[in-house]
Wavefront OBJ file of the C-alpha trace (Angstrom):
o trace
v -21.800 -12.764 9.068
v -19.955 -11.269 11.541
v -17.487 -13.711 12.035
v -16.951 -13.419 7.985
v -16.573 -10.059 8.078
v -14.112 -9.839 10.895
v -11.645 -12.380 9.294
v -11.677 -10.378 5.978
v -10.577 -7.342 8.097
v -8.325 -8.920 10.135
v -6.927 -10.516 6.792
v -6.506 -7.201 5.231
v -4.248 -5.492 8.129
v -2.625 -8.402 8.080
v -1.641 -8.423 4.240
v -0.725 -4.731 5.021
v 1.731 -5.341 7.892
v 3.561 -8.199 6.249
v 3.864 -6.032 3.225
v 5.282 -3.072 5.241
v 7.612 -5.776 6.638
v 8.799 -6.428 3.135
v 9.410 -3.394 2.726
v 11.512 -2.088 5.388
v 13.604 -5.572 4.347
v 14.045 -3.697 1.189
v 12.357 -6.234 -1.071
v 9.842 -4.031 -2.449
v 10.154 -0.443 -2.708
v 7.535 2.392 -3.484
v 8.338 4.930 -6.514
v 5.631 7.397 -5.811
v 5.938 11.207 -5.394
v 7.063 12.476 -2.363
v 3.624 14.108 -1.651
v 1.537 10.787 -2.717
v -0.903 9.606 0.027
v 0.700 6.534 0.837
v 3.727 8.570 2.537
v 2.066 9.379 4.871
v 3.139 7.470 8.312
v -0.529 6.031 8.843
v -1.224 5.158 5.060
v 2.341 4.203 4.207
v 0.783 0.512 6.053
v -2.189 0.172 3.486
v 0.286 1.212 0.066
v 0.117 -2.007 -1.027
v -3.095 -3.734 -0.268
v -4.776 -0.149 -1.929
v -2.847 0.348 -4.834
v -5.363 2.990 -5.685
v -4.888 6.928 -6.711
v -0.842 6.280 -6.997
v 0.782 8.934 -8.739
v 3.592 7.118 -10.775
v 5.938 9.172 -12.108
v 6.733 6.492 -14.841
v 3.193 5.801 -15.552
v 2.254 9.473 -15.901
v 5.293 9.571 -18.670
v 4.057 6.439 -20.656
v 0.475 8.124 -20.322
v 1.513 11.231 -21.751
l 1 2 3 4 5 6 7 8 9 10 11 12 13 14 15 16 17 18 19 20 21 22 23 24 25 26 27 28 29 30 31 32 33 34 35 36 37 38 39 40 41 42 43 44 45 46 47 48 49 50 51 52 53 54 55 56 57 58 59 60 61 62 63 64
């Protein structure tokens, strides 16, 4: 169980770092708010594998 639970983690920061990679190659950018969580320097690694809580500045046009 252990073992299991380690390669998830592992998995995860792994799936965060090659995303960061991506992005500092410029293929995928991030259209929050200046102030969003994720710009943080320590979050800006997880934006992408927790796509939760962003503040979209399309999506809070289309919700209004």
């Amino acid at each position: 169980m252990r073992r299991l639970i380690a390669s998830v983690l592992v998995g995860y920061v792994v799936i965060a770092l090659v995303a960061r990679a991506k992005e500092a190659a410029g293929l995928i950018t991030c259209d929050c708010y200046p102030d969003c969580w994720c710009k943080k320097p320590g979050l800006s690694v997880f934006r992408w594998v927790f796509p939760r809580h962003h503040h979209l500045p399309a999506r809070d046009a289309w919700q209004r």
